[in-house]
Backbone as numpy.savetxt, mean C-alpha at the origin, in Angstrom:
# Nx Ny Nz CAx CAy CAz Cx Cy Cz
26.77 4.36 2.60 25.96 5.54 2.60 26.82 6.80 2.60
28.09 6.84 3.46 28.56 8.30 3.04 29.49 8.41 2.26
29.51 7.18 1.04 30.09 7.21 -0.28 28.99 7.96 -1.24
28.10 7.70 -1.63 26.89 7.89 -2.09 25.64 8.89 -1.45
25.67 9.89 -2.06 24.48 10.71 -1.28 23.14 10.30 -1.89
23.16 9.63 -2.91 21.54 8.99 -3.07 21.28 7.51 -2.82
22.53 6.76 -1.88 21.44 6.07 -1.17 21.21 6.17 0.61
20.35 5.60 0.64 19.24 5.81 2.07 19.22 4.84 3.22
19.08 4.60 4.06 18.96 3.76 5.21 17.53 4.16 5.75
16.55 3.33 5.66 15.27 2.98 6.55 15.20 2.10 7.45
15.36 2.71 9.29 15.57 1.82 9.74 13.85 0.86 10.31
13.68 0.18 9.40 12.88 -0.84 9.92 12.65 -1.40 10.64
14.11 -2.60 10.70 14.22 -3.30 11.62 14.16 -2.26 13.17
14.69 -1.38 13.42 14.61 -0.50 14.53 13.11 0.40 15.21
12.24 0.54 13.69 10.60 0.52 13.96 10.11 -0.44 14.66
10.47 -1.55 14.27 9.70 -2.66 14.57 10.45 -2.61 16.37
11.51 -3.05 16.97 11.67 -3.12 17.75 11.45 -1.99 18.99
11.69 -0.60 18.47 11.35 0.14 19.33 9.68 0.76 19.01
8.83 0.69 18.03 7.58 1.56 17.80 6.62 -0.13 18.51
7.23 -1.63 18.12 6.18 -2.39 17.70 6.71 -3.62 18.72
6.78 -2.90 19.71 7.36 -4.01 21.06 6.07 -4.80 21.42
4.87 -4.79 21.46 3.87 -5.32 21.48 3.46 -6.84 21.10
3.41 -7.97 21.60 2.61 -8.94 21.20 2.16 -9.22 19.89
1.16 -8.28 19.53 -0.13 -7.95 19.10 0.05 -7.80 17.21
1.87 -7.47 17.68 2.05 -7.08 16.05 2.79 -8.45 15.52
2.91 -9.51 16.41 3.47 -10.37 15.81 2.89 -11.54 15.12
3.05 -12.40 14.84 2.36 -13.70 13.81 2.33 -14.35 15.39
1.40 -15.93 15.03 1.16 -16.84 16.49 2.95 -17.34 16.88
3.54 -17.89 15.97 5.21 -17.88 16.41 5.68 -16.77 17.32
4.92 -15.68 17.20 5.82 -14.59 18.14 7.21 -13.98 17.27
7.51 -14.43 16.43 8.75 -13.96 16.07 8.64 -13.46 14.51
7.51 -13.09 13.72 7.53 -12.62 12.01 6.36 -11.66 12.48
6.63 -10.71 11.75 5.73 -9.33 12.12 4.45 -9.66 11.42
3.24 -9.03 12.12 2.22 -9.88 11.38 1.66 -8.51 10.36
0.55 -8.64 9.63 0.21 -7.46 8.39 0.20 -6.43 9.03
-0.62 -6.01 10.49 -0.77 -5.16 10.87 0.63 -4.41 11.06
1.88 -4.64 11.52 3.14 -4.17 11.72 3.47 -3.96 10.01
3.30 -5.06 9.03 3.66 -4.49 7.80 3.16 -3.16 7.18
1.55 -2.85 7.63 1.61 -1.63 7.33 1.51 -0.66 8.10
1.98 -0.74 9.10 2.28 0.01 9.99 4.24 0.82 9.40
4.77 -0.03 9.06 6.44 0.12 8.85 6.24 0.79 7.36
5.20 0.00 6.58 4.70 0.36 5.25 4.48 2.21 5.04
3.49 2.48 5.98 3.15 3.92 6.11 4.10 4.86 6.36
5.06 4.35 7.66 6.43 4.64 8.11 6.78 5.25 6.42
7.61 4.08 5.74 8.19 4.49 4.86 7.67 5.77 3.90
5.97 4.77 3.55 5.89 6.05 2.26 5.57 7.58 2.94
5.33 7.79 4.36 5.79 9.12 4.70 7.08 9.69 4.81
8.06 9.13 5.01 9.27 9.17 4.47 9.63 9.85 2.80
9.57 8.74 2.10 10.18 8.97 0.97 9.22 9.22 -0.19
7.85 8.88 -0.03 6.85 9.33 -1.15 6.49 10.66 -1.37
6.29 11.75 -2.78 6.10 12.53 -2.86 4.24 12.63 -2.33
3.42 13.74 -2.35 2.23 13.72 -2.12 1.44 12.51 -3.34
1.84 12.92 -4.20 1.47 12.64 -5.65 1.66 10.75 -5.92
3.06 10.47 -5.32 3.19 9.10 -5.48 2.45 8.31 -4.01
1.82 9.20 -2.77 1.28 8.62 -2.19 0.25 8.04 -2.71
-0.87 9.69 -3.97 -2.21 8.99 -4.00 -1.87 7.85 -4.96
-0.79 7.90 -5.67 -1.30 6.99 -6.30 -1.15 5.32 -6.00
-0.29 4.96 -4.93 -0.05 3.69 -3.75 -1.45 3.35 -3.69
-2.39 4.77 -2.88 -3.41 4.68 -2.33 -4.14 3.79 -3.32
-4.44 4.88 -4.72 -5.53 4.09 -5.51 -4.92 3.12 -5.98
-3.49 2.10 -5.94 -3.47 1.14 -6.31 -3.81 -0.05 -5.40
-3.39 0.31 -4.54 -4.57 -0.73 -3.42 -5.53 -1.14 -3.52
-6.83 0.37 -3.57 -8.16 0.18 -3.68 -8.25 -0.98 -5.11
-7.14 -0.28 -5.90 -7.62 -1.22 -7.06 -7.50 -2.57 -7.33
-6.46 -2.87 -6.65 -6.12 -4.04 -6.70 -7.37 -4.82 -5.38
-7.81 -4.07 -4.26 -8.88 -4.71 -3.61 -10.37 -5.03 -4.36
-10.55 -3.83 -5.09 -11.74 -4.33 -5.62 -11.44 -4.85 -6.86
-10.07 -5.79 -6.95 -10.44 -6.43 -8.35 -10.69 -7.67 -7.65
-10.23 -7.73 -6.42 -10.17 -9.29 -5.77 -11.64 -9.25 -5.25
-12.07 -8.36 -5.31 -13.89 -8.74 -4.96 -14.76 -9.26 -5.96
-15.21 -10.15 -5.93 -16.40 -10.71 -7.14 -17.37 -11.34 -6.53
-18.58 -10.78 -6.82 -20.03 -11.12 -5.84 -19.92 -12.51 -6.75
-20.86 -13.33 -6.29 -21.08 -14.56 -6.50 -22.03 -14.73 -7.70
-22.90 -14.35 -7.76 -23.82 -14.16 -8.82 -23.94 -12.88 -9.11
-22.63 -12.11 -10.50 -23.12 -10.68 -10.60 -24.14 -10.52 -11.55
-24.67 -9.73 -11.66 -25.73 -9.40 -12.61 -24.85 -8.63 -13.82
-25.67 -8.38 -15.16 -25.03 -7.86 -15.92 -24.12 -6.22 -15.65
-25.71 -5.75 -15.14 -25.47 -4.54 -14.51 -23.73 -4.32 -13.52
-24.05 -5.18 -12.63 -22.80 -5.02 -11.64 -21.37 -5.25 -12.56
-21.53 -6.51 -13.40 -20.05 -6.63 -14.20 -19.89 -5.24 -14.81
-20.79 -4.46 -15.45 -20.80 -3.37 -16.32 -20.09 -2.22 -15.27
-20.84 -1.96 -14.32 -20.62 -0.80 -13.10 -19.13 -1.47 -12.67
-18.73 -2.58 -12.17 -17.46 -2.94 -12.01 -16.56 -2.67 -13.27
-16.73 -2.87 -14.40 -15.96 -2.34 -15.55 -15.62 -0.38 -15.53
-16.95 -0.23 -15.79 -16.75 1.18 -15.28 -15.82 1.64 -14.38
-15.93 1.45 -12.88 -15.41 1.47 -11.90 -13.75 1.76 -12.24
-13.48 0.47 -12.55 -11.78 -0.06 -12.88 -11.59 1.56 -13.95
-12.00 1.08 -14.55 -11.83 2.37 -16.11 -10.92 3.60 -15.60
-12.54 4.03 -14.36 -12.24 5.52 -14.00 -11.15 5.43 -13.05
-10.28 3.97 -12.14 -9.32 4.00 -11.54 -7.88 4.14 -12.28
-8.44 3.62 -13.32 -7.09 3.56 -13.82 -6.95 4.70 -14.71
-7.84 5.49 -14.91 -7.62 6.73 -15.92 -7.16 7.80 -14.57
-7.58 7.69 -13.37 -7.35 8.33 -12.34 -5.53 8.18 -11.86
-5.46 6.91 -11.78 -3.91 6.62 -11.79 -2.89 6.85 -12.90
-3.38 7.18 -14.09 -2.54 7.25 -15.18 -2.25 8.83 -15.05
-3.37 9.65 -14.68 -3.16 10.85 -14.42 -2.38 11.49 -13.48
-2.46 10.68 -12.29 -1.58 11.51 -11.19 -0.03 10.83 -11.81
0.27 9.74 -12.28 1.21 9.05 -13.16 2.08 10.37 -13.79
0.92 11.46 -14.70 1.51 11.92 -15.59 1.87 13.23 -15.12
1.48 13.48 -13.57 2.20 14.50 -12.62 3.50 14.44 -12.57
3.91 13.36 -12.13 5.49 13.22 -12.01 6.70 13.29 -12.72
C-alpha cells in the first residue's frame, strides 16, 4: 500500500471482530459470519468506496435480481406482462444511472 497510492486496505476482518462480536452474526458453527454480518460489512464497504451514483445502482441491482427470483405459481398473462414491464423499466433505470459515470 505505500508503494501504490491506488490501492486500498478494507479492514473487514477487523469489522467483523470489533463492530460484530455478537453471537447473533455468526452461522450455527459459531465461526463463518452469517448473511446478516455479510451485509452488514457489505454496507460498511459501499459507504466507503461507492460513489452516490454507483450506490443506486447496487441498490437497483438487487431489487432486480430479487424480483427476478420471484415467480408466483400460477401467473396470469397479465402478471407475466406487468413483470416484463417491471424488469424493462429496471433496467432502462440502471443503464441510465450507468451512463452517469
Amino acid at each position: 500500500m505505500k508503494n501504490y497510492d491506488f490501492v486500498h486496505y478494507f479492514p473487514a476482518y477487523e469489522i467483523v471482530l470489533d463492530d460484530l462480536r455478537d453471537y447473533r452474526f455468526y452461522e450455527s458453527d459459531l465461526i463463518h459470519p452469517n448473511s446478516q454480518a455479510t451485509d452488514y460489512l457489505f454496507n460498511r464497504f459501499q459507504s466507503t468506496y461507492f460513489s452516490a451514483e454507483t450506490s443506486k445502482i447496487s441498490d437497483l441491482a438487487v431489487k432486480y435480481i430479487q424480483f427476478m427470483g420471484h415467480h408466483p405459481k400460477a401467473p396470469s398473462q397479465l402478471q407475466i406482462k406487468e413483470k416484463r414491464l417491471k424488469l424493462i423499466e429496471m433496467e432502462t433505470e440502471i443503464n441510465r444511472l450507468k451512463g452517469k459515470l
